[in-house]
C-alpha positions in Angstrom: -82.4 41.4 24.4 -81.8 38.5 22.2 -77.7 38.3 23.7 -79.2 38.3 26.8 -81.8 34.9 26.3 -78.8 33.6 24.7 -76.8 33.5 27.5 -79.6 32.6 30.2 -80.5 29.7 27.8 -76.9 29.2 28.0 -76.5 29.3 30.9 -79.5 26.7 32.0 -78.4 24.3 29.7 -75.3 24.5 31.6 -76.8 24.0 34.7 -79.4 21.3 33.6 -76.0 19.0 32.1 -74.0 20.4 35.4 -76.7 19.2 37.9 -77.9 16.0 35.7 -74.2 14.1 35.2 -73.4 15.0 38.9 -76.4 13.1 39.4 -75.8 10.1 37.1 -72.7 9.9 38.7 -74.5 9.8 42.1 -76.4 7.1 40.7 -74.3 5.1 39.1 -72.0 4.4 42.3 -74.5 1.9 42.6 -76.5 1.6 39.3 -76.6 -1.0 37.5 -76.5 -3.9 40.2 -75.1 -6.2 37.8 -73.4 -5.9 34.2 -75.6 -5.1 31.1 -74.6 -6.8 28.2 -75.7 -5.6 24.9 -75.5 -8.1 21.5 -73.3 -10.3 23.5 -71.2 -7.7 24.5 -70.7 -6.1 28.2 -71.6 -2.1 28.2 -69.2 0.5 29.9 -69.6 1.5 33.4 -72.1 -1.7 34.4 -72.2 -3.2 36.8 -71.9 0.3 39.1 -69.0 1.3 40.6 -69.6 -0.1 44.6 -71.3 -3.7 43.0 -68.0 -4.1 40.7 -65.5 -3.4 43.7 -67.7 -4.9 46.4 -65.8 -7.4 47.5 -62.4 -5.0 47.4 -64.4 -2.8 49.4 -65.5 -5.1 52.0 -62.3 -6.2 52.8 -61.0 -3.3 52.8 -63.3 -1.9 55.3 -62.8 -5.3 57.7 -58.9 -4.2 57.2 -59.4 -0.8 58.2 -61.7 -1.8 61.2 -59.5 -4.4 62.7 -56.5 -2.2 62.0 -57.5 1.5 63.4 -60.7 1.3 64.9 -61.6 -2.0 66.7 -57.5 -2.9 67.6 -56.5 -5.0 70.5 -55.3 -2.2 72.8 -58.9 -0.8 72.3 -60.2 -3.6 73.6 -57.4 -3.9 76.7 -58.1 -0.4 77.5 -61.9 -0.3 77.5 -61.8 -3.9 79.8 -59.2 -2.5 81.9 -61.6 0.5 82.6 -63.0 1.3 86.5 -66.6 1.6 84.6 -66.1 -1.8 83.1 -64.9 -3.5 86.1 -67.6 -1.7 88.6 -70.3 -3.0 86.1 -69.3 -6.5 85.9 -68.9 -6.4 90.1 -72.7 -5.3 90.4 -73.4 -7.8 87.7 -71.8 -10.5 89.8 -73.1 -8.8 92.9 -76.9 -9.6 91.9 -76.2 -13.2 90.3 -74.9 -14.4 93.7 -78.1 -12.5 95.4 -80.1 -14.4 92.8 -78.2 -18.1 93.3 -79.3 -17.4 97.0 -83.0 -18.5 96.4 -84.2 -21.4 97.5 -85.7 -22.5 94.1 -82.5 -23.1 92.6 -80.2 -26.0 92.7 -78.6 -28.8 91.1 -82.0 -30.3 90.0 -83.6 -27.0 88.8 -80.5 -26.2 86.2 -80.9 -29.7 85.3 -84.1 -29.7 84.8 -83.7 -26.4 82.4 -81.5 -28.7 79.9 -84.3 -31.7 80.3 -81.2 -33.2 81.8 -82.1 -35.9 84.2 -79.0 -34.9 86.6 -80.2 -37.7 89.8 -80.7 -40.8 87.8 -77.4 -40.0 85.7 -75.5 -39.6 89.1 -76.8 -42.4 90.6 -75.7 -44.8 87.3 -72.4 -42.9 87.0 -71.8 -43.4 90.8 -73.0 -46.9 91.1 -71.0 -47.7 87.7 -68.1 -46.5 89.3 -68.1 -48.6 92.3 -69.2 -51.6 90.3 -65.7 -51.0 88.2 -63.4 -50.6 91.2 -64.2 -53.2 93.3 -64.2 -55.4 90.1 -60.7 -54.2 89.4 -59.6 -54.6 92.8 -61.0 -58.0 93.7 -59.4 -59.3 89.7 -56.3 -58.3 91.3 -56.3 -60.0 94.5 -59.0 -62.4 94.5 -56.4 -64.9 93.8 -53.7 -64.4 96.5 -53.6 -66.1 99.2 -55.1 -64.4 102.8 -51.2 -64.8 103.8 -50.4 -61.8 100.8 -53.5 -59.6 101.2 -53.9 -59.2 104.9 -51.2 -56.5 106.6 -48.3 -57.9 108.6 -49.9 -56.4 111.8 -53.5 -58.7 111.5 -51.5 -61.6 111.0 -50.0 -61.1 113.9 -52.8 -60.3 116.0 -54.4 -63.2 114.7 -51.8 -65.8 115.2 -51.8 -64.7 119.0 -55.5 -65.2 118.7 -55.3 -68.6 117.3 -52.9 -69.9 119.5 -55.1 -69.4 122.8 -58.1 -71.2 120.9 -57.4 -74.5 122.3 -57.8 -73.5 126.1 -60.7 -70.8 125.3 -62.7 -73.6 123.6 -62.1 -76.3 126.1 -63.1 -73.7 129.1 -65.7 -72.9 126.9 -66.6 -77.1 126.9 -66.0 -77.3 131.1 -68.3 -74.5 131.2 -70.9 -76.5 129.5 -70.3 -79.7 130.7 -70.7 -78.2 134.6 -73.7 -76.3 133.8 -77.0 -78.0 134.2 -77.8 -77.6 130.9 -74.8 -80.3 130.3 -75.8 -82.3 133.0 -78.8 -82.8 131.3 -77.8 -83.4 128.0 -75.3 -86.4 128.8 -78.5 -87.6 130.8 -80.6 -87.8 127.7 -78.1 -89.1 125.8 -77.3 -91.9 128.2 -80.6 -92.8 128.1 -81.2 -92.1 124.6 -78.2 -95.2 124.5 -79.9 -97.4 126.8 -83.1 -97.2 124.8 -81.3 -97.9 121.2 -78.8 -100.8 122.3 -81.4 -103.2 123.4 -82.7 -105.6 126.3 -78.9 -107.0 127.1 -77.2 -103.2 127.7 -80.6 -102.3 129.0 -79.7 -104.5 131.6 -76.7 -102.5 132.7 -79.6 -99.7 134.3 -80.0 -102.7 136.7 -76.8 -102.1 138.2 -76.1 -98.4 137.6 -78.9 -95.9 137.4 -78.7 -93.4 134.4 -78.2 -90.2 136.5 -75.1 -92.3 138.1 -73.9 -92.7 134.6 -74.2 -89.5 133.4 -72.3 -88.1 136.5 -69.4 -90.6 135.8 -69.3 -89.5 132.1 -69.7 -85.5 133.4 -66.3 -86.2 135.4 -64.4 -88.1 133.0 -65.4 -85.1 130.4 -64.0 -82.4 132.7 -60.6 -84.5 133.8 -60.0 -85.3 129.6 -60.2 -81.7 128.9 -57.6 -80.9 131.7 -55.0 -82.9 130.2 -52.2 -80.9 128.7 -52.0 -83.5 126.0 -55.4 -82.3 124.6 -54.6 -79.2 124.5 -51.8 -79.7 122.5 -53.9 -81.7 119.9 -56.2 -79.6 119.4 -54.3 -76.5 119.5 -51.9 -78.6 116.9 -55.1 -79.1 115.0 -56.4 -75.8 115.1 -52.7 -74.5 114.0 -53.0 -76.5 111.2 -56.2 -75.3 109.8 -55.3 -71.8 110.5 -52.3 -72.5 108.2 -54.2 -74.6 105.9 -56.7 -71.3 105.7 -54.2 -69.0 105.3 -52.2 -70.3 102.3 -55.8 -70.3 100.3 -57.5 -67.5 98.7 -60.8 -65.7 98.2 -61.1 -67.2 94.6 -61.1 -70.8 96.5 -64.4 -69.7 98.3 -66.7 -67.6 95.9 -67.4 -68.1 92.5 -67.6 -65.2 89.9 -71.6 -65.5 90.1 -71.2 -64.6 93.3 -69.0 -61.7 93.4 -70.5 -60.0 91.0 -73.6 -60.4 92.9 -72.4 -59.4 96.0 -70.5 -56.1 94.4 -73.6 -55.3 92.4 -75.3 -55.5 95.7 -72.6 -53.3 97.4 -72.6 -50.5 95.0 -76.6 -50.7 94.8 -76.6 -50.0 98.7 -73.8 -47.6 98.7 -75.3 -45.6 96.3 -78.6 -45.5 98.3 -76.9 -44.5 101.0 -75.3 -41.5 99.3 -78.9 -39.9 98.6 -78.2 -38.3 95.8 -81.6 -36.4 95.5 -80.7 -34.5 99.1 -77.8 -33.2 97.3 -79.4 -32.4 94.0 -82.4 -30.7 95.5 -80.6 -29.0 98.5 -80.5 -25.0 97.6 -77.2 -23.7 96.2 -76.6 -21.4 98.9 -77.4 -24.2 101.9 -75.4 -26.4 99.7 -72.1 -24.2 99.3 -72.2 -21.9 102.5 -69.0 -21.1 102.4 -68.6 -20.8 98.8 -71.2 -18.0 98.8 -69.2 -16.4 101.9 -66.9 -16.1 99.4 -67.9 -14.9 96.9 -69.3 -11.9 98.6 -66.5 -11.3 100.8 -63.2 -11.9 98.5 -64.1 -14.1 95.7 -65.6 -11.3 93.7 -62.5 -9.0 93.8 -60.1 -11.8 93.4 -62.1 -12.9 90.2 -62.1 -9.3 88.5 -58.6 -8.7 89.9 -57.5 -11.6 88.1 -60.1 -12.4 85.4 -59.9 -8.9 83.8 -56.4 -8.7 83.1 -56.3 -12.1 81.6 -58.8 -11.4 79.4 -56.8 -8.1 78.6 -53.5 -10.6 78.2 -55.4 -12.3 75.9 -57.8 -9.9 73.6 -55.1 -10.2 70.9 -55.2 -13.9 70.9 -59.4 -13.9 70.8 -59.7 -10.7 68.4 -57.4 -13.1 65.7 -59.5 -16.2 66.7 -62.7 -14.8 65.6 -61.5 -12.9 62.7 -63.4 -9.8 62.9 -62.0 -8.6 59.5 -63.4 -11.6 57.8 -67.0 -11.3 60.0 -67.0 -7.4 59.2 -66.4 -8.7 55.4 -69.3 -11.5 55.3 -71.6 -9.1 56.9 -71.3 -6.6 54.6 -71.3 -9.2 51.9 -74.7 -10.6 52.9 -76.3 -7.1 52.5 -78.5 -6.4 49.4 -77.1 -3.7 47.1 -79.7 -1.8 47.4 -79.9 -1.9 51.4 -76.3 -0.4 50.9 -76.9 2.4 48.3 -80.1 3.3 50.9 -77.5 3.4 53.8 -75.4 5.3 52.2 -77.5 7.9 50.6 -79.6 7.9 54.3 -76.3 9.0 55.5 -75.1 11.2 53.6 -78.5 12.2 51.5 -77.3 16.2 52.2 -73.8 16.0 51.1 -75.5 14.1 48.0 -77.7 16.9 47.1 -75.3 19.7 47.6 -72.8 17.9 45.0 -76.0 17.6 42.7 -76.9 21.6 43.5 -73.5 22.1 43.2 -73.2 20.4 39.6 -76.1 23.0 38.7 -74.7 25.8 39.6 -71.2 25.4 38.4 -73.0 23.8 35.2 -74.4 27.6 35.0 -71.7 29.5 35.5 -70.0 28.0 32.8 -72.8 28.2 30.2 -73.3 31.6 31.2 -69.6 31.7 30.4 -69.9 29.6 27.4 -72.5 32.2 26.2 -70.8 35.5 26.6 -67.8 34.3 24.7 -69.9 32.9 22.2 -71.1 36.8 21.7 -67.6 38.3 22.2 -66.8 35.9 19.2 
């Protein structure tokens, strides 16, 4: 009887160290967090095994993830998928139905950022018009109207100009035969009779005004028949024309003025535009024929296209991004003990089987242990 409680005490002794240092070594893959220094000295074993090789361990497991599991033909296959590409088409699909109601347009996205999209366009567009017109009257304001008007005008206006003389003095006959003529060489004869005194006044006694003013209406209309005034006046005229041409817009309008007037222009033009009807026209109203698109072709041409460059170009993103070194700072930022929780969450049975496991092997061999000790 007494062998026998010698090797059961044996043999729980056995299984009580067994089961105990399996779980102190359990423990202390995490345990301590941090070293432990005694008298100035650091003890064995401290910090735990993960906190010492943390940061080996968390680049290893970026390595390993980037490597085997998340790889860039993992990611080209899984976008290159007909589930993938019929989700994103249905995903498209209803975006375009949405974009179709009346509430949104270029104002209501605007308005989402606090964006004030119509009186930005309106200074950008009238800023812009401002600019170019500036530009292009600095560049020609000072040539003459000879260099800035086409070949063609010149032309047409040279014929113009050189029929002036006889369109103006038809113009004159006209006048002078009409009775509004008549009547104004009458006034003005006896407008002269009235001014020059008693001794011309006395010229009415031989030669009534209305007398006058037909002699003066028919010496008018035979002086502007003579080819010799004509040819003054269209010499004149030519001359002017000339004199007009070989100048230039700087000669007429002062900088004040032009950049009144442009400010002017591009104030009105950019009324005119209505930028508000644009902004605050529906999308779909808008862009008819965009939308058509879209949900005729445009779709499939997008997908068709978009998906495999985004598959070209997985490899290029994954190393952009560096999921290695994300999957490392992650893991980095988690508290110890959130990662011995995780771990023993996850594998909490295969943690108490090694722990059972230490006890029973632990009392096997002190049962062992015992019966030799009696055989000895």
């Amino acid at each position: 009887m007494q062998a026998l409680l010698l090797i059961l005490f044996m043999g729980l002794i056995g299984a009580l160290i067994g089961g105990f240092t399996n779980y102190i070594a359990i423990k202390m893959l995490f345990r301590p967090y941090h070293a432990v220094y005694l008298f100035g000295f650091k003890l064995p074993f401290t910090p735990g095994l993960i906190p010492k090789r943390r940061d080996e361990l968390s680049v290893k497991i970026g390595e390993m993830v980037t490597k085997h599991l998340l790889t860039p033909d993992v990611f080209k296959q899984k976008v290159l998928t007909p589930e993938t590409r019929q989700f994103l088409e249905k995903a498209l699909r209803q975006q375009v139905e949405i974009l179709k109601e009346d509430r949104y347009t270029i104002k209501y996205f605007a308005d989402q950022w606090h964006y004030d999209i119509e009186g930005k366009l309106k200074t950008t567009i009238e800023e812009k018009i401002q600019t170019e017109l500036l530009k292009i009257i600095d560049q020609h304001q000072k040539e003459t109207f000879k260099a800035l008007l086409p070949e063609a005008v010149q032309q047409e206006l040279a014929v113009k100009v050189k029929g002036t003389s006889e369109l103006l003095l038809e113009k004159f006959q006209h006048y002078i035969r009409s009775d509004k003529g008549y009547n104004d060489i009458l006034n003005m004869v006896e407008n002269f009779f009235t001014q020059k005194g008693k001794l011309i006044s006395m010229l009415k006694m031989l030669m009534t005004a209305e007398a006058i003013a037909d002699r003066v209406q028919r010496e008018m209309l035979k002086l502007t028949s003579e080819e010799k005034i004509k040819a003054i006046i269209q010499s004149e005229i030519d001359a002017e024309y000339h004199r007009l041409m070989g100048t230039a817009p700087a000669d007429y309008i002062t900088d004040g003025q032009v950049e009144m007037a442009v400010n002017q222009v591009a104030s009105s033009v950019t009324g005119h535009l209505n930028v508000a009807h644009y902004t605050r026209t529906p999308l779909s109203t808008l862009f008819p024929q965009g939308f058509n698109y879209m949900e005729t072709t445009g779709i499939d041409a997008v997908l068709d296209k978009g998906l495999v460059r985004l598959a070209d170009h997985i490899p290029a993103i994954l190393e952009k991004i560096h999921i290695a070194a994300l999957i490392k700072d992650q893991i980095d930022r988690f508290e110890l003990s959130f990662i011995e929780q995780l771990v023993i969450e996850i594998a909490s049975k295969e943690l108490k089987l090694i722990t059972l496991l230490g006890f029973i092997l632990g009392g096997i061999i002190g049962l062992l242990q015992g019966m030799i000790a009696l055989l000895i």
